[in-house]
N, C-alpha and C positions, 0 to 999 in steps of 0.2 A: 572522518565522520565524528564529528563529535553531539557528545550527551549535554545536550543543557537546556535547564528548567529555571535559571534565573529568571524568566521574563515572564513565567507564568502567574497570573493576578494571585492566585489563592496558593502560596507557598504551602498550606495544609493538604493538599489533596494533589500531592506530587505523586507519580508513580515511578518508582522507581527504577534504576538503568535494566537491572538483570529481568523484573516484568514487564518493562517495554520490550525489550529483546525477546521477548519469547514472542509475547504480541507479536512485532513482528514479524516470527519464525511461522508461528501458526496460526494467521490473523488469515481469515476464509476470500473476503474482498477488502480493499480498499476505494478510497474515491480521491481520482486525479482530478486536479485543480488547476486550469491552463488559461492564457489569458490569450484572446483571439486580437486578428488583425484590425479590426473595427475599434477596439480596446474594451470591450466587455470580459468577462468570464467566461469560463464551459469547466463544468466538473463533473467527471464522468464515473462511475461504480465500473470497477475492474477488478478481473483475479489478477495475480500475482506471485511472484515467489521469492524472496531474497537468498542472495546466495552467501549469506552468512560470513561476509565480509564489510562491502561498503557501497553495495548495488543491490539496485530491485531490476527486476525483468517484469516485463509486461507484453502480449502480442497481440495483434492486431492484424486486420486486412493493410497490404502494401498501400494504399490510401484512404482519405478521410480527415475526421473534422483535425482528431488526436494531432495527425504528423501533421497540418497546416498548423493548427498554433503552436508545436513545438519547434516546425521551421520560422515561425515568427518570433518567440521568445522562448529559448530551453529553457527560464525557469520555471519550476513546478512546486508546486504545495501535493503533497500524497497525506491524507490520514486513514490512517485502520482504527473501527471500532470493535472490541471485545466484546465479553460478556456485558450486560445491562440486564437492569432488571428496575420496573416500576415498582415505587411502594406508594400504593396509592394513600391509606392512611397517614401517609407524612408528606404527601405531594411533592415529590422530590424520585429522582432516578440514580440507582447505583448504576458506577460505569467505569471503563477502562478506553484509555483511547490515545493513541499516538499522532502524534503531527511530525511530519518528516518536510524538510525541504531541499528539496535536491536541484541536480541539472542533468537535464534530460539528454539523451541522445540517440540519434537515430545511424542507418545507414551502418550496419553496423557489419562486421565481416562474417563470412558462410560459418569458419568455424565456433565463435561467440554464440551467433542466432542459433547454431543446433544445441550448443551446450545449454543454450536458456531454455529451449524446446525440454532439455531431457530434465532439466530441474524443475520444470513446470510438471512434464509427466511425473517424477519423483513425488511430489508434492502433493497433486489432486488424484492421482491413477497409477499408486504403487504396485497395484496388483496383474496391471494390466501394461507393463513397459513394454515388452515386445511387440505386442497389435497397436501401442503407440508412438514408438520409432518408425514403424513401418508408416503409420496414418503421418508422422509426422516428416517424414521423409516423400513423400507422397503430397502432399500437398504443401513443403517448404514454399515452391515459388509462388504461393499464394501468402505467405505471413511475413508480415513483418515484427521485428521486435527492437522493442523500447528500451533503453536500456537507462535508468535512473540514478545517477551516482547520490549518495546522499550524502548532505553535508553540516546538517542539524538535525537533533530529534529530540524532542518535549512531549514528555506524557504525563497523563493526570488519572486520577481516577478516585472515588469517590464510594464509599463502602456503608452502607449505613445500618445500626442495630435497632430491628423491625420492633416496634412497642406500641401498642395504643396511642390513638393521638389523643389528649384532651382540650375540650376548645377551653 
């Protein structure tokens, strides 16, 4: 997994490795970016959770659009967007935002998929682990999960000091 922002246009509004990485860690959804068999797109808003190494997890129903275009092409585009905020008086938006490019995988083994289940629990439903191992033990043979190796990440963000605009 490597960190690199060489390629981004405005070298001024890099975001750095350690607040992409949080990003990351505590970014609420992201949006998968998959390229279907037809050769269009499909990018789709997902929750997620990384497990703080070199993988995102993702889960899903055992079929659909997701696992056809990743049976057609594992490569994937993932971005998480942060905080934002418009400031309208300067027509411009503050923002934080990562672009991940991974390779995707599916078909993954019983003990993987539970361990991505319970970092998922961990993640959105700390409070609630137990009635979510069970729910998620319970309905296993209905979920499949995604498993996203990453293998670049670029972030940028853009911070701006709010002042009167004069024309």
């Amino acid at each position: 997994m490597e960190y690199k922002n060489e390629t981004i246009r405005r070298q001024d509004r890099l975001l750095d490795k350690e607040n992409a990485y949080q990003l990351l860690q505590a970014g609420e959804y992201g949006v998968l970016s998959m390229c279907t068999k037809e050769g269009g797109a499909y990018g789709i808003p997902v929750n997620f959770v990384w497990d703080t190494q070199s993988s995102i997890y993702i889960h899903c129903a055992p079929e659909g659009r997701k696992l056809t275009c990743i049976g057609h092409c594992p490569d994937v585009s993932f971005c998480v967007v942060g905080k934002t905020q418009i400031i309208s008086n300067q027509f411009s938006t503050e923002y934080e935002s990562i672009v991940l490019k991974c390779c995707a995988h599916i078909g993954l083994d019983t003990d993987e998929r539970m361990h991505a289940l319970e970092l998922l629990l961990q993640k959105y439903s700390p409070d609630d682990m137990i009635t979510g191992k069970k729910y998620a033990e319970k309905s296993f043979h209905r979920t499949e999960i995604i498993r996203l190796d990453i293998e670049e990440i670029s972030g940028k963000s853009k911070q701006i000091i709010n002042v009167p605009c004069s024309v």
